[in-house]
C-alpha positions in Angstrom: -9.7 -9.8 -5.7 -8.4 -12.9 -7.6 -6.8 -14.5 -4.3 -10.0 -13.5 -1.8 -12.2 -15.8 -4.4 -9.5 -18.5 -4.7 -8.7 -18.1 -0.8 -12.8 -19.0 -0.5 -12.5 -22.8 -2.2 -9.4 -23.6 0.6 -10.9 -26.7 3.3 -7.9 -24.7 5.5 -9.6 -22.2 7.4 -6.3 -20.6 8.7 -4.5 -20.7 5.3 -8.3 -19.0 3.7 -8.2 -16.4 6.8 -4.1 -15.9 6.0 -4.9 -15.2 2.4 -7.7 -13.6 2.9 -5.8 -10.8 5.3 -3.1 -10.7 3.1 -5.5 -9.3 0.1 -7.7 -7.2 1.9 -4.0 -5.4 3.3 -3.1 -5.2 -0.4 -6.3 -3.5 -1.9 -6.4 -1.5 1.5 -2.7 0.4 1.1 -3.3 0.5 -2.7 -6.8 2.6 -2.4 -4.9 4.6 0.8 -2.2 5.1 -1.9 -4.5 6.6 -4.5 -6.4 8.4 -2.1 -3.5 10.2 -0.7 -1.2 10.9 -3.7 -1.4 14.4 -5.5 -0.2 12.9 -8.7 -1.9 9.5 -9.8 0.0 8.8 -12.7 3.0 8.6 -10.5 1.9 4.8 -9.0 2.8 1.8 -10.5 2.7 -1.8 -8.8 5.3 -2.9 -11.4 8.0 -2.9 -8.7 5.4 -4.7 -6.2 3.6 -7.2 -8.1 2.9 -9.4 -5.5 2.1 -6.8 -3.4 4.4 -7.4 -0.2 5.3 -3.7 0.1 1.8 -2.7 -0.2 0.9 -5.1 2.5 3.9 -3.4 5.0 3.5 -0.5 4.4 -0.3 -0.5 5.2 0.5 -2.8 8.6 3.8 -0.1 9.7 1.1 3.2 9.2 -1.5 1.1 11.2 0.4 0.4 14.1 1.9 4.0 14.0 -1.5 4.9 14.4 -2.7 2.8 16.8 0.5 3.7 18.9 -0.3 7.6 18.7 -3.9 6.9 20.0 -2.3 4.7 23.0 0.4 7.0 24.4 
């Protein structure tokens, strides 16, 4: 949430939309994460604190899907 209100005082629209993206992906995969894991206690974003994995892993099941509605 901290980067979508910093991304909104950037003059660079494509570095604002870039950043923005980037932190909607992150909150997305961590709520998809909590929604989808039996045990809560068991995540942690202490290995991922800048959230890249969060962001990939959203993106890969995305495009997994996508391609299963496709073929």
């Amino acid at each position: 949430m901290t980067q979508m209100i910093m991304a909104s005082n950037l003059t660079e629209a494509d570095k604002q939309d870039r950043y923005m993206w980037e932190a909607v992906s992150r909150i997305s995969e961590a709520l998809f994460r909590v929604a989808n894991n039996a045990d809560p206690t068991s995540l942690s974003l202490d290995v991922d604190l800048g959230g890249t994995e969060l962001a990939r892993e959203g993106d890969e099941r995305e495009n997994n899907i996508g391609a299963r509605r496709a073929g």
